[in-house]
N, C-alpha and C positions, 0 to 999 in steps of 0.2 A: 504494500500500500504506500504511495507516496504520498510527500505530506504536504501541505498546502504552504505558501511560504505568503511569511506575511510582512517581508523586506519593501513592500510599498504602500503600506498600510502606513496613513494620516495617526499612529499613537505612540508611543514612546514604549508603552511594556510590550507591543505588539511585535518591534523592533528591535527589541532588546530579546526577545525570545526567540527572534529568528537567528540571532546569532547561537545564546545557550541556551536553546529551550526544550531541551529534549531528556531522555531522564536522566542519560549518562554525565552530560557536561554538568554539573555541579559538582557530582561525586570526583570527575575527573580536579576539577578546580580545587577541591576539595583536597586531594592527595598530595596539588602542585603546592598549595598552600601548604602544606605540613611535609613539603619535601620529599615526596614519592613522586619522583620526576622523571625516571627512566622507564621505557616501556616496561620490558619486562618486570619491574618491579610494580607499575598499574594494572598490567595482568594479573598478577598475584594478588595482588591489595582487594580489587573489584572482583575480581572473577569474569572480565570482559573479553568477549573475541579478539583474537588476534588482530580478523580484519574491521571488525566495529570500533573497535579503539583507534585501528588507525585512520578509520576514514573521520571518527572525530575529534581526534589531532590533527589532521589538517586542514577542517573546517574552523576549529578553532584558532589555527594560525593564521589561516587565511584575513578568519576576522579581526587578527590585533589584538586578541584576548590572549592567548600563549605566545612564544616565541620558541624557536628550536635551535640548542647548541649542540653544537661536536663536542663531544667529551673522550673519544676514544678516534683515532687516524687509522689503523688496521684493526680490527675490519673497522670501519666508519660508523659510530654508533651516536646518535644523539640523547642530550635530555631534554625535559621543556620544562618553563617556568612562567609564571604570571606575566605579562607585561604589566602596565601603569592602569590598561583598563582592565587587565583579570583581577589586577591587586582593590582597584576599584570595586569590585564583586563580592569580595570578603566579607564586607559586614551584611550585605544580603545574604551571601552563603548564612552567616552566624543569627542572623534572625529567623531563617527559614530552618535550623537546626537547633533553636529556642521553641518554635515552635513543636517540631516534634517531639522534641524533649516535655511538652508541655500536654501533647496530646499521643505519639507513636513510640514514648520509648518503650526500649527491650526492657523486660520483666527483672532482666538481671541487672539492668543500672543504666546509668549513664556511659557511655563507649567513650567520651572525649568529656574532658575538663579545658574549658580556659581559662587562662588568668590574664587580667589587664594588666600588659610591664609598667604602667604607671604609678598604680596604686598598688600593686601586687597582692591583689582579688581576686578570688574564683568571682565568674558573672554569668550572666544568663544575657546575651544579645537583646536591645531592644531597640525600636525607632523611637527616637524624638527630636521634636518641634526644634529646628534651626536656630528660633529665634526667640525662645524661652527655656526652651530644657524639658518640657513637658513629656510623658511618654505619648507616644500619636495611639490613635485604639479609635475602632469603625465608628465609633460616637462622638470624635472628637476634634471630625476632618468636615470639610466641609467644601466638596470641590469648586473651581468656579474654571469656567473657559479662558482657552486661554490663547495666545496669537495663533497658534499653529493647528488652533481646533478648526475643522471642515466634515460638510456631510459628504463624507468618502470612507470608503472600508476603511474601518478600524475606530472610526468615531462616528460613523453616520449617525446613529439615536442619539448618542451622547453629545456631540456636538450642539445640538439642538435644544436639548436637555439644558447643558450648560448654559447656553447664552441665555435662557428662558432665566433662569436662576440667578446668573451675574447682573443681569441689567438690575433687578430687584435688591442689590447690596449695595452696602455706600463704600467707596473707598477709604 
């Protein structure tokens, strides 16, 4: 089955999922972040086909989310590591892995511990408000339209939705 691509879709998570949106690229991102960065060793880690992992590692190079080094000259073996936008993904990764923890974990515990090197805390990932600190949570957003909103795949209703609702706020 192929899958619909949503690389010209008018929305920003529509586009963002056409790059990782699939089930494996997070876990892969996931391993690059904690430094499981040679195939063979993502094999092992995931349990991933040989050829599904690498058709995406090179969808994700393609995209600018990984990068690919030589680490060995005979035979020619590469690892891969985050670039600036996979490292950008992290704390998604970490809030999407808060959530399970909060709704899918294993029976036997928790698989990964973080700690903030800042404060040096175990934490639990959360989104908050840019511009107060606040934690964000579905009751506490409030969308509004925005320049790049249009009635075209990926915001058509919404679109419409929104400007309905923005003209009705004051700035």
């Amino acid at each position: 089955m192929e899958r619909t691509s949503f690389a010209k879709m008018r929305c920003s998570l529509a586009r963002g999922l056409e790059l990782v949106g699939d089930w494996w690229s997070p876990l892969i991102l996931r391993d690059l972040y904690l430094d499981v960065g040679r195939f063979d060793e993502l094999i092992e880690d995931l349990g991933i086909s040989r050829n599904l992992l690498t058709r995406r590692l090179k969808a994700l190079t393609e995209s600018g989310v990984i990068e690919r080094l030589a680490y060995q000259e005979r035979p020619r073996r590469y690892e891969y590591r985050l670039t600036e936008a996979g490292r950008d993904l992290v704390p998604a990764i970490l809030a999407l892995t808060a959530w399970g923890e909060r709704w899918a974990r294993p029976k036997e515990g928790s698989p990964i511990l973080f700690v903030h090197t800042t404060c040096g805390h175990r934490f639990q990932a959360r989104v908050s408000c840019s511009a107060c600190g606040e934690p964000i949570t579905a009751d506490t957003v409030m969308p509004q339209g925005g320049p790049g909103g249009a009635a075209l795949p990926g915001t058509k209703v919404v679109a419409q939705r929104l400007k309905r609702a923005s003209s009705s706020i004051r700035e």
